[in-house]
C-alpha positions as CSV (number, residue, x, y, z in Angstrom):
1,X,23.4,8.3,5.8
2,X,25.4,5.5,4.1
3,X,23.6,1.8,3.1
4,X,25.0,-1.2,2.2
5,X,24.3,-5.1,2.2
6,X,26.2,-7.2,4.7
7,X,28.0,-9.9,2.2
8,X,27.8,-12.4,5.0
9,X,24.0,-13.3,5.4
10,X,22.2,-14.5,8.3
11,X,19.9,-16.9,7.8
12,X,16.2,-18.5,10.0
13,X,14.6,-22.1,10.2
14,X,11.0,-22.7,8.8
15,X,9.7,-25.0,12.0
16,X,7.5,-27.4,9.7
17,X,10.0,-28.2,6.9
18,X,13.3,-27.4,8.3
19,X,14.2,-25.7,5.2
20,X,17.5,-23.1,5.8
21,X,16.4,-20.0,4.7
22,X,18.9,-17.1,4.3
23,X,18.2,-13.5,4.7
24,X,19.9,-10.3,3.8
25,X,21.3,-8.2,6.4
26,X,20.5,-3.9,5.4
27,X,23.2,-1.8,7.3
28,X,23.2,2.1,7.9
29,X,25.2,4.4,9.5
30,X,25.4,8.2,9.6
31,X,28.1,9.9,9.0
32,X,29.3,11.9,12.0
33,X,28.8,10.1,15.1
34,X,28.9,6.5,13.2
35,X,25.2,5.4,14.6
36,X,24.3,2.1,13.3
37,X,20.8,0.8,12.3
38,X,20.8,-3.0,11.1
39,X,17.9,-5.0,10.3
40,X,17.1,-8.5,8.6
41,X,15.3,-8.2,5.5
42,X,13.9,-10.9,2.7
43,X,16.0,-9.7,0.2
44,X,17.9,-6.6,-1.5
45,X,14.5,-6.0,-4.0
46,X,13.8,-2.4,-4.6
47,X,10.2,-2.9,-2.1
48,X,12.8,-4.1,1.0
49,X,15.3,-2.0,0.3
50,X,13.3,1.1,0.2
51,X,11.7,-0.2,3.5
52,X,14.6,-0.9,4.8
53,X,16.1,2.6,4.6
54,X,12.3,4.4,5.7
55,X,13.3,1.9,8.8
56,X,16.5,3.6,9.4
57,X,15.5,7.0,9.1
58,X,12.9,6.4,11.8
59,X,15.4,4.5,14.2
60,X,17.6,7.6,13.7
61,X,14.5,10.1,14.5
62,X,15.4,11.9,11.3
63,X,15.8,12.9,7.6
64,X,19.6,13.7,6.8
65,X,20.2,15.8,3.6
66,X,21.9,13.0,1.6
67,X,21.9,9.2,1.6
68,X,25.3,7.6,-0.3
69,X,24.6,4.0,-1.5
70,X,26.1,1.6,-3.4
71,X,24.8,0.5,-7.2
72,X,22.3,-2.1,-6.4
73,X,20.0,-2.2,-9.1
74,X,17.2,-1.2,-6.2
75,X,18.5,2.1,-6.1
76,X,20.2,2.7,-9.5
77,X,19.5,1.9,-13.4
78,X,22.7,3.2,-14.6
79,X,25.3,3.5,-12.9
80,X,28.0,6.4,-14.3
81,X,30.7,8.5,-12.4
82,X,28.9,11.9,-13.2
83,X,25.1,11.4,-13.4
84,X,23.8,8.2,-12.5
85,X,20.5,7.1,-13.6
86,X,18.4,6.2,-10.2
87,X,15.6,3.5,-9.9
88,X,12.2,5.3,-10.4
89,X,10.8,4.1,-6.9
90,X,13.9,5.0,-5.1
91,X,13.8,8.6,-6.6
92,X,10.6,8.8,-5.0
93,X,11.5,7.7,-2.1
94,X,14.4,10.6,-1.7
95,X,12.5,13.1,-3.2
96,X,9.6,12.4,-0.5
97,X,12.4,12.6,2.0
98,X,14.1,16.0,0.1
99,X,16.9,14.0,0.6
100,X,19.9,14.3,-2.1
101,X,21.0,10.3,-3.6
102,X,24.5,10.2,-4.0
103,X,25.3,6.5,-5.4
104,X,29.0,5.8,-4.9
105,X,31.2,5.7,-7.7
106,X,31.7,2.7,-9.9
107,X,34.3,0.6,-8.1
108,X,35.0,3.2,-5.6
109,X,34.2,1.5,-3.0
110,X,36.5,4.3,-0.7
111,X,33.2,6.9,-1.0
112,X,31.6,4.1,1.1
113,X,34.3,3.2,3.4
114,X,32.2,4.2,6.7
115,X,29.7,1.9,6.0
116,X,31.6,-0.9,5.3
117,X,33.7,-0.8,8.1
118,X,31.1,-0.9,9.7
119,X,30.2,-4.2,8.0
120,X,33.2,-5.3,9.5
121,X,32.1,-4.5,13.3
122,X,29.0,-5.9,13.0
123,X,31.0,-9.1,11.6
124,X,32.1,-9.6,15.6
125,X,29.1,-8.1,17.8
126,X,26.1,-8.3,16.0
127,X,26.9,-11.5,14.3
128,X,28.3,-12.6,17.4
129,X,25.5,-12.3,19.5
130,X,22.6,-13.2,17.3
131,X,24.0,-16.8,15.9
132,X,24.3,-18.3,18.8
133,X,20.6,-18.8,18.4
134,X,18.0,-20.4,15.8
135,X,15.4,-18.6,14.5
136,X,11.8,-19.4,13.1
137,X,10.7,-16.6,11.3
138,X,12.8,-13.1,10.3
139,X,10.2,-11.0,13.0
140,X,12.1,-13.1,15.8
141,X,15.6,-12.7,14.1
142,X,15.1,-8.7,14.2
143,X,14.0,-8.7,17.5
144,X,17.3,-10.6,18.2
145,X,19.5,-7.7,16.2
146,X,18.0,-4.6,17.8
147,X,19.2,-6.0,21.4
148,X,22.4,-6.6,20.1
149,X,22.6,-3.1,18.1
150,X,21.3,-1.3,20.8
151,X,24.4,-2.9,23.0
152,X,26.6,-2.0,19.8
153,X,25.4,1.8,19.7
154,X,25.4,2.2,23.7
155,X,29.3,0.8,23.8
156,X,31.7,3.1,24.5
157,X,34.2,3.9,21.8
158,X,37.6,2.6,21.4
159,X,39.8,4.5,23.3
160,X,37.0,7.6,23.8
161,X,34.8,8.3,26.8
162,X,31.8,8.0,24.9
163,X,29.4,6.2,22.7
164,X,27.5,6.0,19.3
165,X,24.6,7.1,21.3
166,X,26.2,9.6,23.2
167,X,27.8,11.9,20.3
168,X,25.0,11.2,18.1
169,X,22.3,12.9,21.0
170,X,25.4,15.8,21.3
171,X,26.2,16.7,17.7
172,X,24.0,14.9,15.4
173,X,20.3,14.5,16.2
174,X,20.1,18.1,15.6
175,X,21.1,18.4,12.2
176,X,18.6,15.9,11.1
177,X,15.4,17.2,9.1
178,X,12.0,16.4,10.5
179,X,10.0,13.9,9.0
180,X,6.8,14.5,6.1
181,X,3.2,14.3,7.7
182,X,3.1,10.6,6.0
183,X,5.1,7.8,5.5
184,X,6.5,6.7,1.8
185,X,4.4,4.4,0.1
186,X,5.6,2.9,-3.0
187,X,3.9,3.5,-6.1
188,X,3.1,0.7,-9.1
189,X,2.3,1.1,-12.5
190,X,-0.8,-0.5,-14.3
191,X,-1.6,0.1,-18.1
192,X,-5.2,-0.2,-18.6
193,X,-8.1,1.0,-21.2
194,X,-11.5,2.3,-19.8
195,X,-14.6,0.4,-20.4
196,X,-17.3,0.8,-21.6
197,X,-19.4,1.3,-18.6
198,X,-16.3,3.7,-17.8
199,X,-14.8,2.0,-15.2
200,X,-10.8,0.2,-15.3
201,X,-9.7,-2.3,-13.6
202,X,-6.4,-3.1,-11.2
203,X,-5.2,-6.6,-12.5
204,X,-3.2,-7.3,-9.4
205,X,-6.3,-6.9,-7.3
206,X,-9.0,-7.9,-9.8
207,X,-11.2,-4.8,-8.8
208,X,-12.9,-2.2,-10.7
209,X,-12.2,2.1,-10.3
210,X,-14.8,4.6,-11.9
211,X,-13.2,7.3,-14.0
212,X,-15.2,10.3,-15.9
213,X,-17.3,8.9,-18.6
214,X,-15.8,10.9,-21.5
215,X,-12.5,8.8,-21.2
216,X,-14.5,5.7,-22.3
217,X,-12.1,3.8,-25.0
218,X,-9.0,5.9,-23.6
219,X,-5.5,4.0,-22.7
220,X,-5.0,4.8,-19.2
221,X,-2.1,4.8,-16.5
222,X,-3.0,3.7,-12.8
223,X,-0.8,4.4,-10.2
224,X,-1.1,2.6,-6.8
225,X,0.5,2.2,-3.4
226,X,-1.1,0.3,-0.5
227,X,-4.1,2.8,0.1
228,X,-4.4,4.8,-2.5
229,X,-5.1,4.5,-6.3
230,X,-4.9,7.1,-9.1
231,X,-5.5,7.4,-12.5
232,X,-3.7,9.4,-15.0
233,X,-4.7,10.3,-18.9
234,X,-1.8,12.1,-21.0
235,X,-0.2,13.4,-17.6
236,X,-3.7,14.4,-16.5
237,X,-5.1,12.7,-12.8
238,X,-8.5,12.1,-13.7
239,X,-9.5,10.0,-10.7
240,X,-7.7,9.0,-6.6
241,X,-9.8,5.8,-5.2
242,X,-8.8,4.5,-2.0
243,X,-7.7,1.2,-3.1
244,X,-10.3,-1.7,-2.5
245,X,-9.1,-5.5,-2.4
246,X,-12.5,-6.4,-2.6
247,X,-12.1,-9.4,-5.7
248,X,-14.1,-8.1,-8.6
249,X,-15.5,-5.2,-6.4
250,X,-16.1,-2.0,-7.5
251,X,-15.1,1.6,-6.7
252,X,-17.4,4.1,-7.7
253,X,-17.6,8.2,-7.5
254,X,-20.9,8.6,-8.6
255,X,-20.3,11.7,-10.8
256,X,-18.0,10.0,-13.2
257,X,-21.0,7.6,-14.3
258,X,-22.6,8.5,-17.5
259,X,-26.3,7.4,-16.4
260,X,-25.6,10.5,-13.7
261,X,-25.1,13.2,-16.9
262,X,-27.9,11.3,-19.0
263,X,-25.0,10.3,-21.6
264,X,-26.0,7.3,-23.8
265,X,-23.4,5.2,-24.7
266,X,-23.5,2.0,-26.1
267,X,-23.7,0.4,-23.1
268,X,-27.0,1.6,-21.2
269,X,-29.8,-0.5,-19.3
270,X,-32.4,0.6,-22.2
271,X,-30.1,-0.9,-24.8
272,X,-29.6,-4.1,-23.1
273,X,-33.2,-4.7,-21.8
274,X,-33.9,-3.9,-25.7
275,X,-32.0,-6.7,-26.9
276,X,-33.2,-9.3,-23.6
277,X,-36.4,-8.7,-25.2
278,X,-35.7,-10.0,-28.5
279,X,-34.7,-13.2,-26.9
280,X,-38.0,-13.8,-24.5
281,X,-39.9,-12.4,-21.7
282,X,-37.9,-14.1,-19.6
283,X,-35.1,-12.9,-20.7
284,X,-36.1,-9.4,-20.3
285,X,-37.0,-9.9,-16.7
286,X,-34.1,-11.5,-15.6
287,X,-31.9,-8.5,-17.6
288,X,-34.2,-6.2,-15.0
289,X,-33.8,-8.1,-11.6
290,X,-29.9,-8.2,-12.7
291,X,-30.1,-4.1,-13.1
292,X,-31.4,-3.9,-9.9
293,X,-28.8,-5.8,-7.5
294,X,-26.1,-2.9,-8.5
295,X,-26.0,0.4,-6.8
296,X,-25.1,1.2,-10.1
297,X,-26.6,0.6,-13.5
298,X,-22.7,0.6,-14.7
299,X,-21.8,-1.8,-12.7
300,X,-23.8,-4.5,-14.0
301,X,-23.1,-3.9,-17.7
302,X,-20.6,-6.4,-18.0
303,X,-23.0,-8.7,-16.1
304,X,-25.4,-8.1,-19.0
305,X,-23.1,-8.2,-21.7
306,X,-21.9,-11.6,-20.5
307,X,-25.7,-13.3,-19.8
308,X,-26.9,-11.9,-23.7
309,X,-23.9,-13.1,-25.8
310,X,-25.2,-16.7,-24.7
311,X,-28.1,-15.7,-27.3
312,X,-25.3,-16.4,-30.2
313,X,-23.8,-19.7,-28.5
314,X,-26.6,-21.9,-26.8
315,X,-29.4,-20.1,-28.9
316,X,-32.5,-17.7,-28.1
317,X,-34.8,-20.2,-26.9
318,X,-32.1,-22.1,-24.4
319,X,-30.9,-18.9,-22.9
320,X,-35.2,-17.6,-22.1
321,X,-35.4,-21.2,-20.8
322,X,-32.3,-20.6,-18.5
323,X,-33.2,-16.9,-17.7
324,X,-36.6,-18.7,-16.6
325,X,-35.1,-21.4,-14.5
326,X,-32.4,-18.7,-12.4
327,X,-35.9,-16.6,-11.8
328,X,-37.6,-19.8,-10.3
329,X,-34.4,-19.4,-7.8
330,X,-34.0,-15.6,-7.8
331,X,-30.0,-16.3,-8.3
332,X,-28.8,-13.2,-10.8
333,X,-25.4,-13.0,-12.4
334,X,-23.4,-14.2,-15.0
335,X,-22.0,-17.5,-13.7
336,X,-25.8,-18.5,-13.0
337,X,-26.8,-18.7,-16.3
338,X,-24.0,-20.3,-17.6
339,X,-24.1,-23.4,-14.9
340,X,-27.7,-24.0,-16.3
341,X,-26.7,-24.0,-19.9
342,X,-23.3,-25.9,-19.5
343,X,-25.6,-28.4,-17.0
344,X,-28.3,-28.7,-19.3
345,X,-30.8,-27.5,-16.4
346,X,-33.2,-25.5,-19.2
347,X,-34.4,-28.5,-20.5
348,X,-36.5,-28.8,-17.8
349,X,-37.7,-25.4,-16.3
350,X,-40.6,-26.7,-14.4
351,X,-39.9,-25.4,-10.8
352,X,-38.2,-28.1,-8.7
353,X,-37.9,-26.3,-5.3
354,X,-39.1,-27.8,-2.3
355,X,-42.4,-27.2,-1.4
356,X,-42.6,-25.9,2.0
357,X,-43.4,-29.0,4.7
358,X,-43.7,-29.0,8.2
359,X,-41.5,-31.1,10.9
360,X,-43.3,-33.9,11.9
361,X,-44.1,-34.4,15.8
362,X,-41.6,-36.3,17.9
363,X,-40.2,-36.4,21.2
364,X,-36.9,-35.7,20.8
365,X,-38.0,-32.4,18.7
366,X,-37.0,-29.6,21.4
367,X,-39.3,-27.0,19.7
368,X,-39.1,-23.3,19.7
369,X,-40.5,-22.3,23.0
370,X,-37.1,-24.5,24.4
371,X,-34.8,-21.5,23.8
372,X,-37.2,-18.7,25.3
């Protein structure tokens, strides 16, 4: 299979600013019976163009052995006439495929020639056909391509009795390898160092991932596509989540935590109810309630950590006063506390909730029994 970028772009129209908006145009053609695939796409980034090429290989119902492209820095680092250095993703992407890359030669562009004559056709049917219309998102403009390429790849050949089609289904689709049981997902790297309540966190998501308690301290490397997230120490998988975009969420496999293999760290619920209590009693209950709104005791040790280090900013007696003021509400959590203190509330912790009062009698007042 050959891939290449259209130099020529198309382009859609966003309907509430009017804004022009040009798109890239991903072409692929296989080698024998010169079946084209063409598809809009958002740009020539390593994400789209790795999609782009997945998207062929299912139009052509297939996996050839090889895929020639050009040296777009989405596919390769390096580019060299021997041995060129591929993109990491896109190496992935072929190897999930076993298929073999074969970037073109540095200005060579003859070990690419089928592909970009086929540019050049697409120039007068393709293009043709699909600009004589305006488009309002790039979903539409595809929609608009596939009728055309499907008229392109159904035409008969100049000056032969068949098609695209027709000598692909005779000599082609046969030779094509079958597809893995799952689809290519690209994978992203994330640097990260365990906690202390042994859990790491995905930046791009803001949500926490368990990992076995003796990597506590230990730099980590997470790996993650769309569904999936694993982390890695020296080589070494020590953990697969499915991935979670819960925002500040956490993951947990309950025999990495430390409380499940009685391992005292530094960071345990006895510690930190230990040091509540050298602030006030009400300091120490609130530390309790807050350990019991987690399914696990980990999971609330930053939670803790946060609510005690306003002992060393507002003061002992100011943070019991707010600890005493969040119970009158039952409200636990971090950001609780610190609205009090930054609002002054613990100055006054007498309860000012509303005492309970009953409607009083009038005729417009429908009444329960109404909606029986």
């Amino acid at each position: 299979m050959y891939v290449d970028y259209a130099g020529d772009k198309l382009h859609t129209i966003d309907p509430q600013s009017g804004e022009v908006i040009p798109v890239e145009v991903f072409v692929a053609i296989l080698g024998a019976s010169q079946l084209t695939y063409v598809e809009a796409t958002y740009s020539q980034k390593k994400e789209d163009f790795i999609t782009s090429c997945e998207n062929a290989l299912y139009y052509f119902g297939g996996v050839p052995n090889a895929i020639i492209t050009d040296n777009l820095k989405s596919a390769v680092i390096k580019s060299s006439r021997y041995e060129p250095t591929l993109n990491e993703a896109f190496r992935d992407f072929v190897g999930h495929y076993t298929m073999a890359a074969l970037p073109a030669a540095p200005y060579k562009p003859k070990y690419k020639a089928l592909v970009e004559g086929a540019v050049k056709i697409i120039y007068r049917t393709i293009y043709g056909s699909v600009n004589e219309k305006v488009y309002s998102s790039i979903g539409l403009l595809n929609i608009s391509i596939r009728t055309a390429l499907e008229e392109h790849n159904n035409r008969l050949l100049t000056n032969r009795p068949y098609s695209r089609r027709e000598l692909f289904e005779e000599i082609e689709r046969h030779t094509l390898n079958p597809f893995p049981q799952r689809k290519y997902e690209i994978k992203r790297k994330n640097l990260a160092t365990v906690m202390k309540n042994n859990y790491v966190c995905l930046a791009e998501d803001k949500h926490y991932y368990s990992v076995p308690y003796r990597f506590i301290g230990k730099k980590v490397t997470m790996l993650y596509t769309q569904s999936e997230v694993e982390v890695y120490y020296l080589y070494e998988r020590i953990a697969l989540h499915q991935r979670n975009r819960h925002l500040y969420g956490h993951t947990t496999e309950t025999d990495h935590l430390a409380s499940q293999h009685r391992y005292m760290s530094e960071w345990n619920p006895d510690k930190f109810i230990e040091r509540a209590e050298e602030v006030g009693p009400d300091a120490k209950e609130y530390i309790i309630g807050l350990l019991g709104i987690k399914q696990h005791p980990e999971q609330s040790y930053r939670s803790y950590q946060g609510v005690l280090s306003f002992a060393a900013r507002a003061g002992k007696e100011r943070l019991n006063n707010a600890c005493k003021r969040a119970l009158q509400y039952g409200d636990f959590g971090y950001q609780t506390i610190r609205t009090i203190l930054e609002k002054g509330l613990d100055f006054n912790t007498e309860s000012e909730l509303p005492e309970d009062k009953t409607l009083p009698s009038h005729n417009n007042i429908r009444g329960k029994n109404y909606y029986k």
